[in-house]
N, C-alpha and C positions, 0 to 999 in steps of 0.2 A: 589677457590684460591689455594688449595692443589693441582689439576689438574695442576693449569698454573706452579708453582713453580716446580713442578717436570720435569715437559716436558722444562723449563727452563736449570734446571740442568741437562739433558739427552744431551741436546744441548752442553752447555760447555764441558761436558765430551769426549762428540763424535769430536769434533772438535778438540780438545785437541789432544785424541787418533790418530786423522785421521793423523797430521801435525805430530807425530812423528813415526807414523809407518815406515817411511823409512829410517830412521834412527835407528829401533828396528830390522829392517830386515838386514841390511846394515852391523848391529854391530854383529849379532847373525847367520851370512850364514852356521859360521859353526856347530850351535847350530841346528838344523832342528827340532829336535825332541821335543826341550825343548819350541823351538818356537811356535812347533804348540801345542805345549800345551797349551802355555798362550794365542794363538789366539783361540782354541777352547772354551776356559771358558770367551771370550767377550761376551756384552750381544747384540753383533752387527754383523751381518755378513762382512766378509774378501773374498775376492775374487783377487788373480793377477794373472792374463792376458800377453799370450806375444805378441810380436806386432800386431802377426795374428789376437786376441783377444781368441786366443783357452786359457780355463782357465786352470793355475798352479799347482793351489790353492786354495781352497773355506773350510774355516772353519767349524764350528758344526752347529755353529747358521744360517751361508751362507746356507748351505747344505739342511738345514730344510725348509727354504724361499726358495729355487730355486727349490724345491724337484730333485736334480740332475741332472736336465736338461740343456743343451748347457752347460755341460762341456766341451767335446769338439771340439765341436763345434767354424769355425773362425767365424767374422763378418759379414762375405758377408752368411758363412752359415746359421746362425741365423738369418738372414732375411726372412728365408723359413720359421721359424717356431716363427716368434718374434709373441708375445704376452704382450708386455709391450706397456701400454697407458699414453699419454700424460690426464692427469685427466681433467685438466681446459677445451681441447680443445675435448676431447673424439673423439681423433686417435689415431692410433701408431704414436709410437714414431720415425721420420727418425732416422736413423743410423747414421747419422752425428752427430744429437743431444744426442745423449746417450751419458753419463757422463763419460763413459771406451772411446768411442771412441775419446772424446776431451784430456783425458788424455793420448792416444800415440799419438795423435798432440804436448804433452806436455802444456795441458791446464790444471788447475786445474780447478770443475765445480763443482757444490754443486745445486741439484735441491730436492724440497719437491713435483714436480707434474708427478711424474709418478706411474705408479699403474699395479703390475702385475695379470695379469686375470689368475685365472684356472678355468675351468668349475664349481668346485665346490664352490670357493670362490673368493674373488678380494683383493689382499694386496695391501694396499696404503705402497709405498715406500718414504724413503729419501735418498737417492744418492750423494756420492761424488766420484768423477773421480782424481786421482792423478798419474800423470805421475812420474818412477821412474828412475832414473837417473844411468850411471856407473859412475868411477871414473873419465874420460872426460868430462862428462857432457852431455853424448849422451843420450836417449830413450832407456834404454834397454828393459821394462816392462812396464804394468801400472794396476793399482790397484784401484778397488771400493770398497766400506766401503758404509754398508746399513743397513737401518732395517726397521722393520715394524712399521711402523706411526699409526697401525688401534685406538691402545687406545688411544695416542696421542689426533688423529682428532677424537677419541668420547667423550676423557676428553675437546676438543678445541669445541665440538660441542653442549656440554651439560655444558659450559661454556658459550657459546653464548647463547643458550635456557637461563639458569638462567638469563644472563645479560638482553634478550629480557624481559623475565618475566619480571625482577627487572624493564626493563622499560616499561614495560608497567602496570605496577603495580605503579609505581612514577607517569604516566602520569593519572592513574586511583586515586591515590592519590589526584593529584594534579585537576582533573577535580571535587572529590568529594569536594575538598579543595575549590578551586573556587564557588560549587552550592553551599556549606556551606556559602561561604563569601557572594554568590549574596543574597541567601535567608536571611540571616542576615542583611542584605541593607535593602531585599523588607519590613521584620517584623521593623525594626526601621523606613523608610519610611510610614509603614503601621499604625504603631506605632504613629508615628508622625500626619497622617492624622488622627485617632482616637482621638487623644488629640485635636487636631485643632478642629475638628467636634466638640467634646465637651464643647470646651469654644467657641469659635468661631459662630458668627450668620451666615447663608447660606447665607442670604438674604442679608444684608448690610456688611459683612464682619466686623464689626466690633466685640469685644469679648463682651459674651452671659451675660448673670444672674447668672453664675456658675462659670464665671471667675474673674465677678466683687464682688460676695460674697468672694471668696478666697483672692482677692484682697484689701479689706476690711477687711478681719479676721488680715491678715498681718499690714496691717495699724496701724489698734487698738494694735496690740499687740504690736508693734513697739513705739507709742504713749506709751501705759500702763508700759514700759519700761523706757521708758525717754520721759517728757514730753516736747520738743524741737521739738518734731514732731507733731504738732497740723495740724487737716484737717479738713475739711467739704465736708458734701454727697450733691450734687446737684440730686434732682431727675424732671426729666423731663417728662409731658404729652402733647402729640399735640392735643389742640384744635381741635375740627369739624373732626376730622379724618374719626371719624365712619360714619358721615354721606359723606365723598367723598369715602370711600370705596364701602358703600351701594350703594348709586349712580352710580358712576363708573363702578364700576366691582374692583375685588381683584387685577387684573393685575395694575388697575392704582394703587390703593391703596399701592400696590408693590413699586412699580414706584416711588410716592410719598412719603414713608419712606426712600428707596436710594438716595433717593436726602435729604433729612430733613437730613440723617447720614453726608451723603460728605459737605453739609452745615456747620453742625455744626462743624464738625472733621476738617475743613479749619481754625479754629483759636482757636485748641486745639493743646499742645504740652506738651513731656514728661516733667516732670512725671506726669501729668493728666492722668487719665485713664478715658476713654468714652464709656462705653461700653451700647448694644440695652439690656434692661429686661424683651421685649416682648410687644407684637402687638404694639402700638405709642409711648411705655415708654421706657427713656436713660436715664441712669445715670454715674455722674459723681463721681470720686476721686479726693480731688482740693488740697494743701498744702496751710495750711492757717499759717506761721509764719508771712505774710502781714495778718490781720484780715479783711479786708477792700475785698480781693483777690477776694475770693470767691462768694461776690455779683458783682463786678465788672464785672467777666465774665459771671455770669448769667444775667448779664444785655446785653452783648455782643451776649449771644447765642442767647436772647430772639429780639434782634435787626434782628438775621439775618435770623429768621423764618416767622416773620410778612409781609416781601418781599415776593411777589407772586410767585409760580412755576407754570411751565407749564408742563400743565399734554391731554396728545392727544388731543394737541392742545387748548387747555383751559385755559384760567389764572385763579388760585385755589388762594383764599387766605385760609391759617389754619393760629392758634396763638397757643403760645404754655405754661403752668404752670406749675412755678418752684420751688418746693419748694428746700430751704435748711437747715442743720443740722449742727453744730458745735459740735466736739468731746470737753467730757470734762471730769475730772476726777472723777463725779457722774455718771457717766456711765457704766455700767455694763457689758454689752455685743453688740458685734460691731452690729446686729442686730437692735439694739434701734435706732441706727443713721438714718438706710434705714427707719424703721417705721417711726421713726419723719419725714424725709424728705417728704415722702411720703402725710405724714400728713399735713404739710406746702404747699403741692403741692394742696392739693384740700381745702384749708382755700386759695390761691390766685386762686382758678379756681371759687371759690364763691365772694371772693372781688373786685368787678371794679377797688376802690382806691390802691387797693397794685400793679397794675400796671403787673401781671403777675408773679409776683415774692413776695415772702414769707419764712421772718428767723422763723424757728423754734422757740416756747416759752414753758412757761410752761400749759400758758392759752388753747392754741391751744392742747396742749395734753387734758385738759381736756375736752372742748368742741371736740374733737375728741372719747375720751369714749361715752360721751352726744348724740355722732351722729351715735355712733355703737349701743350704746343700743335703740337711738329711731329709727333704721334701723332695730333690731330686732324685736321690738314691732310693727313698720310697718308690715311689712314680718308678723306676724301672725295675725295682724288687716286684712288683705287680703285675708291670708288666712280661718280665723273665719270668715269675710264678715262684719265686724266691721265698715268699713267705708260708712257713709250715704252720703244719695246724698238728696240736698235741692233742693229747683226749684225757679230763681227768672223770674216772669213774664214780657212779652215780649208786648206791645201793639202800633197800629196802631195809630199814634200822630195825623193822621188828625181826624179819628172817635174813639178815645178810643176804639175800640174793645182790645180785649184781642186774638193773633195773633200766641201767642209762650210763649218758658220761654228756661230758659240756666240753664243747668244741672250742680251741683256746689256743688263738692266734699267737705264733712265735717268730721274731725276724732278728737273724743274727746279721749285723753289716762287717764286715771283714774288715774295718779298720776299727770300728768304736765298740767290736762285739754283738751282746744280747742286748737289743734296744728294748726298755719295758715297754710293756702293751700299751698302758694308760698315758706315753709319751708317743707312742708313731700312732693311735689310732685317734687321739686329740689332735695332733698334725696333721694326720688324712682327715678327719672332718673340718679343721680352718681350710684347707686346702684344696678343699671339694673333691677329697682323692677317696671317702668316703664311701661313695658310690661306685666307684670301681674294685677296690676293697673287701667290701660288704658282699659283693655280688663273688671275686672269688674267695673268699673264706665258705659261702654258702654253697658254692657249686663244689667246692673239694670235700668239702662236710658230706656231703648230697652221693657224690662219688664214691667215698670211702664206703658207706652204711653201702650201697650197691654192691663193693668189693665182699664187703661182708656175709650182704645175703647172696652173695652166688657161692660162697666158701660155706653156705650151710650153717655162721657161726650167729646168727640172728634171722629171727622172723618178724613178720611184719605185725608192729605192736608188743612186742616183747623187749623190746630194744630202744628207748628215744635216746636220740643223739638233739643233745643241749646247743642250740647256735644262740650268739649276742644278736639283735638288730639295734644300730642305733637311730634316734628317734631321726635322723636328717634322710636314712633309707625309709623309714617305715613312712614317711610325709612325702615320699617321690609316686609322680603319680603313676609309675608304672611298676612300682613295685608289686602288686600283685600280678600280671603277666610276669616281671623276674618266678615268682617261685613257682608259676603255671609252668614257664619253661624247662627251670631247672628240674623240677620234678618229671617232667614228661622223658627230657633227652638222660637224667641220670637213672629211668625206671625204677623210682623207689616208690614206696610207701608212704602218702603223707602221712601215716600215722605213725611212721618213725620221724618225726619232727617238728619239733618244741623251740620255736622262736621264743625268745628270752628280752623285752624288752625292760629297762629302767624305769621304776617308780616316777623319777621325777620327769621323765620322755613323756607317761599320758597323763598324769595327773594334772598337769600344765595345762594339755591341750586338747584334753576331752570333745570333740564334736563331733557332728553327724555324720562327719565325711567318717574319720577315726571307727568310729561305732560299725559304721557299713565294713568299711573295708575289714576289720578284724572278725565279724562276721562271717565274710565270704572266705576269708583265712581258715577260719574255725568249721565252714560249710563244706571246705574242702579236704578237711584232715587233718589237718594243722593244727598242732595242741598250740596252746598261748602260757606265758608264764610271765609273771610281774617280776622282776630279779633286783637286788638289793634293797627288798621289801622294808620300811622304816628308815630310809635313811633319807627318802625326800616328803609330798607335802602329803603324808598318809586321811585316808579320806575313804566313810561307810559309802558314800556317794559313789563313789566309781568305782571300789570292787563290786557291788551293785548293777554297775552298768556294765562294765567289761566283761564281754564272753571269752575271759583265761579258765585257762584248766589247774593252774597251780600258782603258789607263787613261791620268791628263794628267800628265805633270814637272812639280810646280810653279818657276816662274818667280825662284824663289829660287836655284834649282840650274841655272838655263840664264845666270844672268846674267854668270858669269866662267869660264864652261865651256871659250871660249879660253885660259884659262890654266892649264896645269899647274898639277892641286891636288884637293882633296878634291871639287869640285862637277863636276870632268868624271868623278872616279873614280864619284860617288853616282851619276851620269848614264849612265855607261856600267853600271856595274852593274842599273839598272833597267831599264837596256832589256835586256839579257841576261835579267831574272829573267821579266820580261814574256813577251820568247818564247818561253821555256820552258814556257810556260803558255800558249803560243797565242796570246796577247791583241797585239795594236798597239798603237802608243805615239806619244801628240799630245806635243807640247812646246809649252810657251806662254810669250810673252812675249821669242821671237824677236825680236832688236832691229837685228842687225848684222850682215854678211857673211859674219865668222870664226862666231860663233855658229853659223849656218845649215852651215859648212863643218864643222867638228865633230858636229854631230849629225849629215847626210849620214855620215862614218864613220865613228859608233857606231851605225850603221845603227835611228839614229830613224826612224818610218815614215812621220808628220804633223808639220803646227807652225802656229801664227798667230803673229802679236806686228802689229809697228810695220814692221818688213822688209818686210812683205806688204800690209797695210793695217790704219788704225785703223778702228775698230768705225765703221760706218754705218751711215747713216737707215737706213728700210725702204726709201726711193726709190733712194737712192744706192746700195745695197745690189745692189736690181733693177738699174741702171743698172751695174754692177757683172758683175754673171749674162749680162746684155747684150752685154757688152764682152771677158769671160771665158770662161763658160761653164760649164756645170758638168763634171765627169771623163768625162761619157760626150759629153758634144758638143765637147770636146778631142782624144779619142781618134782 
């Protein structure tokens, strides 16, 4: 800036000077001496020219710039020896064009592009040409006025450098400026996607277990603030899930929860909050200033789950329990709401009569303590090996032989007594203690029949020993290595054993996986048995497809079989449908004389109950085989 400012004011001055030097001359012709005085101390060189262009006159500072060359020299002579360049076009300069010679035209000319060469240097010149007048107003003279531009055009050059700098330094600024702002996009973008991921399920899109607890902290506090904001937690589990994923494959399973979310979320709206808790469980945030609200729409969600999906190409039905929670001001921490709901969810996944849905009580908490500590005591009765297996005998109705028995889980707990079957083995299946369960009831079943045949009191095929599977074992995928093992390490006979699955276990879930695996069951030894045959979604279709050996009358349908009426017709009818299909047919829960004489002719082919005997020890059992014998040491 100091550059431009000066070479600014160099300009004014020199123009100044130029326009009155003829007028300083004009005034001072007869001053010679004193003149060239004040033109030697210019900081600009002076030079006048006569017509010819031979120069006059060339001051201190002239003299030094021209190093005294073509003084006198006219214009046609200095053509011989001109050495002045036109800079921009890098030639000499015509002699037309030169600024002395437009000024004896009587032109005034001012040019900054001419540059005189000496071998040793190159000055950049600025030139002005001024024609000087006599008292007529003729040409008598003419006069250049010049100087050397070289600091000038290096203050003008390293003013352009800084400015380039300066921008290219703003444009580097402004580029750093820019990735600063893009990078600050992608980190709040990035940002953003992190938070999303976080509360957000991948799977169903809707928000996770960590957005619906914050969501829920908020609530309660909001609530514990003013109690005008009253809510209730709905928590949600789907029905049969596990067994359409097992089935399936995880993809439909997939499948099926995207669809069970876009369901239910079609007649959810804010402020509800719906968010997935993980694998089949939703839960909701409801505002309950309507008290009534909250069941209402879990009555709604629960409507629009029971409607079938289709799943690769399948029509699936699931159902789905719901429990719910009402906030209240004996509440502690917004935690207790999800526990109770939670709690209310599987008190209606055990009650038929609640319809699926279940409020919160006080009861329900304690019977939910009731159910965690006899799930604990479970869990190490199973572990310690606690739980006995009775045996009730199995016998051929036409010859009373003694044919079989059905293995028949008993756990006494030392403070509550004799827990029923149908209460701890509902428990280990919520509880996923099922599987561990399952595997020893089978492996002691498996053991005994082993004790047996090394005691001589059973052969192999003369003897099935009756085991439950329920359907959450039989959908595990390594259930068939389970009974590859136990058979191998207890060296039994698979054809001492008759897995006993639930009508409504495959009817449900009939599929190819099912079909193979009971197969390779059946390939292996394995008799198969449908057990409490009528009592779920009975169907020509899949006794048809299942490769069983038999199936059981449930005990419902034998119990007033002596009397004319619908339970000898369902009885006679099953046993018809059965041999038609080759299979044999146990009856259970044979109690009475006439019972026994009734099935004898609807030509039943097996039966146990109380008539025969109640379920015994292992001892008693042997003591039993002893005394009895099995079909082939009767024979």
């Amino acid at each position: 800036m100091k550059h431009l400012i000066l070479l600014q004011s160099y300009n004014s001055s020199i123009a100044v000077m130029s326009f009155s030097l003829n007028a300083v001359i004009s005034q001072a012709r007869n001053s010679q001496t004193y003149l060239r005085q004040i033109l030697d101390h210019l900081p600009i060189g002076v030079a006048v020219h006569e017509l010819t262009g031979r120069m006059t006159y060339v001051n201190a500072v002239g003299r030094e710039i021209l190093r005294g060359k073509y003084k006198s020299a006219t214009l046609e002579e200095m053509a011989k020896f001109f050495n002045i360049y036109q800079a921009s076009k890098n030639r000499l300069t015509p002699i037309e064009e030169l600024p002395l010679a437009m000024a004896l035209q009587g032109q005034l000319s001012h040019t900054e592009d001419l540059e005189l060469r000496w071998p040793d240097r190159t000055i950049p010149l600025e030139v002005w040409g001024i024609p000087i007048h006599d008292e007529t107003g003729h040409i008598k003279e003419g006069m250049t006025v010049f100087q050397d531009i070289h600091e000038r055009l290096e203050n003008a050059r390293l003013i352009q450098q800084a400015n380039e700098q300066l921008s290219l330094t703003v444009q580097e600024l402004e580029a750093a400026n820019h990735k600063l702002e893009q990078e600050a996009s992608e980190r709040q973008q990035a940002q953003a996607q992190l938070w999303h991921l976080a509360h957000f399920d991948t799977l169903t899109q809707l928000p996770n277990r960590a957005y619906f607890v914050e969501q829920l902290h908020a609530w309660f506090n909001r609530y514990k603030a003013d109690h005008q904001y009253p809510f209730a937690v709905l928590f949600l589990d789907c029905d049969r899930f596990k067994i359409v994923n097992d089935s399936l494959g995880h993809s439909a399973g997939d499948v099926l929860l995207t669809q069970v979310a876009q369901r239910l979320q079609s007649c959810i709206a804010s402020p509800v909050i719906f968010a997935r808790l993980g694998g089949d469980e939703f839960g909701v945030l409801v505002p309950a200033q309507d008290p009534g609200y909250p069941q209402d729409l879990a009555e709604q969600l629960h409507e629009l789950i029971v409607h079938p999906f289709e799943i690769q190409g399948q029509r699936i039905y699931i159902g789905v329990s719901i429990g719910i929670s009402f906030v209240s001001a004996q509440i502690d921490a917004a935690e207790e709401l999800l526990r109770s709901a939670d709690t209310a969810m599987y008190a209606a996944k055990r009650n038929p009569l609640s319809r699926g849905i279940q409020i919160f009580s006080a009861k329900l908490s304690a019977n939910s303590l009731k159910n965690l500590a006899l799930e604990t005591a479970l869990r190490e009765a199973i572990k310690q090996a606690d739980i006995d297996l009775f045996y009730q005998p199995i016998v051929d109705l036409e010859t009373g032989a003694l044919v079989g028995a059905e293995a028949l889980a008993r756990w006494f707990h030392p403070e509550l007594g004799n827990i029923p079957p149908l209460e701890f083995v509902t428990l280990a299946e919520r509880s996923k203690l099922i599987f561990s369960l399952g595997n020893f009831i089978l492996e002691k079943a498996c053991l005994q029949i082993h004790l047996w045949q090394q005691d001589h009191l059973i052969t192999p095929g003369d003897f099935i020993l009756h085991v439950n599977i329920s359907a959450q074992q039989i959908c595990h995928e390594d259930f068939e290595d389970w009974i590859k093992d136990i058979l191998q390490r207890t060296e039994i006979s698979a054809q001492n054993l008759m897995l006993e699955i639930t009508e409504s276990s495959v009817a449900e879930d009939i599929d190819q996986q099912l079909l193979k695996l009971l197969d390779e069951l059946k390939s292996m030894g394995v008799q198969l048995s449908i057990d409490d045959f009528g009592t779920g979604y009975s169907s020509l279709s899949y006794l048809q497809r299942l490769p069983v050996n038999s199936l059981k009358i449930d005990r419902s349908f034998i119990h007033q079989i002596n009397l004319a009426g619908d339970n000898r017709q369902v009885a006679q009818a099953t046993i018809a449908l059965a041999h038609s299909f080759g299979l044999e047919v146990v009856a259970e829960g044979i109690e009475e004389e006439s019972q026994l004489y009734w099935l004898r002719q609807l030509g039943c082919d097996m039966g146990q109950g109380y008539y025969f005997s109640k379920p015994l020890s292992a001892a008693d059992m042997t003591e039993f085989l002893r005394c009895h014998g099995s079909a082939s040491q009767t024979r």
